[in-house]
PyMOL CGO cylinders between C-alpha atoms (Angstrom):
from pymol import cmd
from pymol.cgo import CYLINDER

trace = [
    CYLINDER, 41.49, 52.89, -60.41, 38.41, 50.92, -62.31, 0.3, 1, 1, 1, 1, 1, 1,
    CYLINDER, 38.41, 50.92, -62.31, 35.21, 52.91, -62.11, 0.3, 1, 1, 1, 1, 1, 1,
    CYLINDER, 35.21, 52.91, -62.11, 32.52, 50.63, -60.86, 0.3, 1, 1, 1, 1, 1, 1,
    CYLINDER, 32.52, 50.63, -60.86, 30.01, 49.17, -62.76, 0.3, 1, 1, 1, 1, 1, 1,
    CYLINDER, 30.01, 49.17, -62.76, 26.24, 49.73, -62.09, 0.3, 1, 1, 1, 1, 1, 1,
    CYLINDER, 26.24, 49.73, -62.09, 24.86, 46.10, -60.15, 0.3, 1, 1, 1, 1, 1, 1,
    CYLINDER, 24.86, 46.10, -60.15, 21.92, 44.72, -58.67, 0.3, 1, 1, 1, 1, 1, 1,
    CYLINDER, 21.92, 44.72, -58.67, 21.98, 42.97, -55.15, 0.3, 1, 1, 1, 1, 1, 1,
    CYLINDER, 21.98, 42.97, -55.15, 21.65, 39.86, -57.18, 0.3, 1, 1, 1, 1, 1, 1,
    CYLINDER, 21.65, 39.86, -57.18, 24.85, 40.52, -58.91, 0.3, 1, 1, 1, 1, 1, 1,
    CYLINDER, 24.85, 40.52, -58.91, 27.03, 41.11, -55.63, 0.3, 1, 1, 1, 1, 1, 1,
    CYLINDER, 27.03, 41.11, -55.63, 25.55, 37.84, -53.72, 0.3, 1, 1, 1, 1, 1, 1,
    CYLINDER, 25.55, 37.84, -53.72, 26.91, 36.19, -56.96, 0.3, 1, 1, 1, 1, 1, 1,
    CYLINDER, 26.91, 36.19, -56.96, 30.22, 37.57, -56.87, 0.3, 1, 1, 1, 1, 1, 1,
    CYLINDER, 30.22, 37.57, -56.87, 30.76, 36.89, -52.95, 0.3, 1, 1, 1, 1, 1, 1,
    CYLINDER, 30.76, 36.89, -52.95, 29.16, 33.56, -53.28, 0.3, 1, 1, 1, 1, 1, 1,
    CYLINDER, 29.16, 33.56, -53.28, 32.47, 32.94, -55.39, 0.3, 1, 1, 1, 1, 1, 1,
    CYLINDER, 32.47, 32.94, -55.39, 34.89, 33.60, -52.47, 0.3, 1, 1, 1, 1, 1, 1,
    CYLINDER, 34.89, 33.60, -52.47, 33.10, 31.85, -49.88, 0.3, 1, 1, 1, 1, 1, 1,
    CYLINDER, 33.10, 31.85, -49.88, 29.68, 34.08, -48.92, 0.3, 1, 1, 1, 1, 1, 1,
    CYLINDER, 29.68, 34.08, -48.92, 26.26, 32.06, -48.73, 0.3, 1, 1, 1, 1, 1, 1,
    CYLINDER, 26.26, 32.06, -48.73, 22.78, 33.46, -48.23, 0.3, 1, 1, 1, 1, 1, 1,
    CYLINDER, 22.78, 33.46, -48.23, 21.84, 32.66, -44.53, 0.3, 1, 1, 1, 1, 1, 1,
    CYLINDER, 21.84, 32.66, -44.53, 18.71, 34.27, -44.54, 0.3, 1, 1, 1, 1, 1, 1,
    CYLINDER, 18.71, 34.27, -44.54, 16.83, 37.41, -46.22, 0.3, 1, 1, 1, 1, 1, 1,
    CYLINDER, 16.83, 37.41, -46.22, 14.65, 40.57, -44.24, 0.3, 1, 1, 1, 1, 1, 1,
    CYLINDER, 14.65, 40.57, -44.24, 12.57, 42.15, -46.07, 0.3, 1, 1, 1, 1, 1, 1,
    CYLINDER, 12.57, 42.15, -46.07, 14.90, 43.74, -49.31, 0.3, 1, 1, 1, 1, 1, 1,
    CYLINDER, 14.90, 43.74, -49.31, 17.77, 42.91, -47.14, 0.3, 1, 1, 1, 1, 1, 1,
    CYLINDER, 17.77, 42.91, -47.14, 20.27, 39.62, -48.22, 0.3, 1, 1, 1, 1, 1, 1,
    CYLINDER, 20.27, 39.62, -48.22, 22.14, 38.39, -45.29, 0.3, 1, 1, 1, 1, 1, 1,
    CYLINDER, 22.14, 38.39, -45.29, 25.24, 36.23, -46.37, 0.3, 1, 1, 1, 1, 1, 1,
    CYLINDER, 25.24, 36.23, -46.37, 27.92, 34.92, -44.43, 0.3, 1, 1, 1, 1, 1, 1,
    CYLINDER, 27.92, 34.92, -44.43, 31.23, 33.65, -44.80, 0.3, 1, 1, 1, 1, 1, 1,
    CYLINDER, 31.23, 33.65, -44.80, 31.26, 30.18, -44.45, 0.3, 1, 1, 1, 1, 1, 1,
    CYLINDER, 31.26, 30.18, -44.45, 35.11, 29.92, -43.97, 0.3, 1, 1, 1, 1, 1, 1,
    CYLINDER, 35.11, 29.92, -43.97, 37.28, 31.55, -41.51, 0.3, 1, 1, 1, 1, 1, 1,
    CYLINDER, 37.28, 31.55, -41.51, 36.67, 34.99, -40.56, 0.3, 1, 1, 1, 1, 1, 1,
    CYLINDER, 36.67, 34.99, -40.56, 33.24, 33.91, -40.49, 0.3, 1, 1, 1, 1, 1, 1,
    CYLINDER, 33.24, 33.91, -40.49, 32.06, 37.70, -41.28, 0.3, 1, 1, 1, 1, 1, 1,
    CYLINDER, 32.06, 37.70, -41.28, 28.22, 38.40, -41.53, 0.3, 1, 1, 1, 1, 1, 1,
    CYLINDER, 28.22, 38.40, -41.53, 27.19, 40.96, -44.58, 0.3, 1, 1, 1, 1, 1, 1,
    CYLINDER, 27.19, 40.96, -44.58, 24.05, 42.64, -45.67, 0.3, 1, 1, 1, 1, 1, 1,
    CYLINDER, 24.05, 42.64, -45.67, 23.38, 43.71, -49.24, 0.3, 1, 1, 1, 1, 1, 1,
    CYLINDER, 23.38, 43.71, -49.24, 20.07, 45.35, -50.27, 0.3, 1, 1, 1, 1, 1, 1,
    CYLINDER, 20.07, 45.35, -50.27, 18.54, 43.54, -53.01, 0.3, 1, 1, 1, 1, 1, 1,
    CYLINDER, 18.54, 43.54, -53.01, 17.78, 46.53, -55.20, 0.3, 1, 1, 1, 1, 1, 1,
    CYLINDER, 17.78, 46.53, -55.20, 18.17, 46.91, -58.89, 0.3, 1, 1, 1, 1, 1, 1,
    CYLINDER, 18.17, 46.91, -58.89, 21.04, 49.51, -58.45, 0.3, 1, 1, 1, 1, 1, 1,
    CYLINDER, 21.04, 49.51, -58.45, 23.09, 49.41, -55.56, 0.3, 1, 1, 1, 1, 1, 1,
    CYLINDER, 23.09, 49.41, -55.56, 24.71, 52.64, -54.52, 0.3, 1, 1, 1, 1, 1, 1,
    CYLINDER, 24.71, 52.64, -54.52, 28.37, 53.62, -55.45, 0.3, 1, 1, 1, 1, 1, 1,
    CYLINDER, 28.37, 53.62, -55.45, 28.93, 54.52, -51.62, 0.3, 1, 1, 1, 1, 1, 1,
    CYLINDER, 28.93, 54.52, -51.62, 26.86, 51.37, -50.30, 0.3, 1, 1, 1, 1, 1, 1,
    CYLINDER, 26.86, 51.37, -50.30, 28.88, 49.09, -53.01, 0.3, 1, 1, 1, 1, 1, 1,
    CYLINDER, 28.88, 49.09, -53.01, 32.43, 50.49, -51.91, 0.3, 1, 1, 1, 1, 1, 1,
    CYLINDER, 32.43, 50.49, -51.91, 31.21, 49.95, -48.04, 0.3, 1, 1, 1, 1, 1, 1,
    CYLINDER, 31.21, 49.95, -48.04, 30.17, 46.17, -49.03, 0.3, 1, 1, 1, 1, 1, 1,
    CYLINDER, 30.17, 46.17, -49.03, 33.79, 45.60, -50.98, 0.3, 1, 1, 1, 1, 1, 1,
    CYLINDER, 33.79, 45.60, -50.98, 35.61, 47.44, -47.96, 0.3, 1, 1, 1, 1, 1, 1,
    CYLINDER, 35.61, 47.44, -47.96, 33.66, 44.52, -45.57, 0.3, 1, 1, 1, 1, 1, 1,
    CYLINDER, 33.66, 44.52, -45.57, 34.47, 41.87, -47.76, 0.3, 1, 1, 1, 1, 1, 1,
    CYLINDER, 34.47, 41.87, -47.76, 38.31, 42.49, -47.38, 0.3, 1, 1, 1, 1, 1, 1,
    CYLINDER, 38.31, 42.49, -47.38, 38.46, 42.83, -50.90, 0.3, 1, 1, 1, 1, 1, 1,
    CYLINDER, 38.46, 42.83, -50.90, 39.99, 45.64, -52.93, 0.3, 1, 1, 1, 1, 1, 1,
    CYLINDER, 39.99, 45.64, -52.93, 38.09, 47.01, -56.58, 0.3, 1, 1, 1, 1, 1, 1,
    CYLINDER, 38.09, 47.01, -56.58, 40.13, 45.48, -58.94, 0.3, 1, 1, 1, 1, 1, 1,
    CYLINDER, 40.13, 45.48, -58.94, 39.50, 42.05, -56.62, 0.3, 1, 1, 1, 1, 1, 1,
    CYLINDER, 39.50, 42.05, -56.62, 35.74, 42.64, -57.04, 0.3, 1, 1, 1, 1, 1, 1,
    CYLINDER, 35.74, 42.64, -57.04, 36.15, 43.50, -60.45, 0.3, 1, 1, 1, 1, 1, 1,
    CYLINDER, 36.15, 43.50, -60.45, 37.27, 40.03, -61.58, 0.3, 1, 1, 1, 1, 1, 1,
    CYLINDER, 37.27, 40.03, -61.58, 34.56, 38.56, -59.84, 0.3, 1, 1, 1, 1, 1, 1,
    CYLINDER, 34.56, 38.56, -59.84, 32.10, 39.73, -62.02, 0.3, 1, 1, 1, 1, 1, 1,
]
cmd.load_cgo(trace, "trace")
């Protein structure tokens, strides 16, 4: 298993905007993106300069997405 690198937000709305996410809207240092094709799933990703191993794992998990997935979107 790949250890996980240390992101921003910015850096994860980039790598979901590859497999389909868009920014809908943004509260406060919250991104809200959803997925524009079918399962039209809704996500929230904090736009901080480090986003949290737990929080990033959570986000991957909701994405349907496994590490090594993520990993290549980078």
């Amino acid at each position: 298993m790949n250890k996980l690198p240390i992101i921003s937000g910015k850096e994860v709305v980039k790598a979901l905007n590859k497999i389909g996410y868009e920014i809908d809207h943004q509260t406060g240092s919250h991104i809200i993106l959803r997925n524009m094709q079918s399962p039209h799933r809704r996500m929230t990703v904090p736009n901080h300069r480090e986003i949290a191993k737990g929080t990033l794992l959570a986000i991957i998990k909701q994405a349907g997405l496994t590490r090594e997935e993520f990993l290549e979107l980078l």
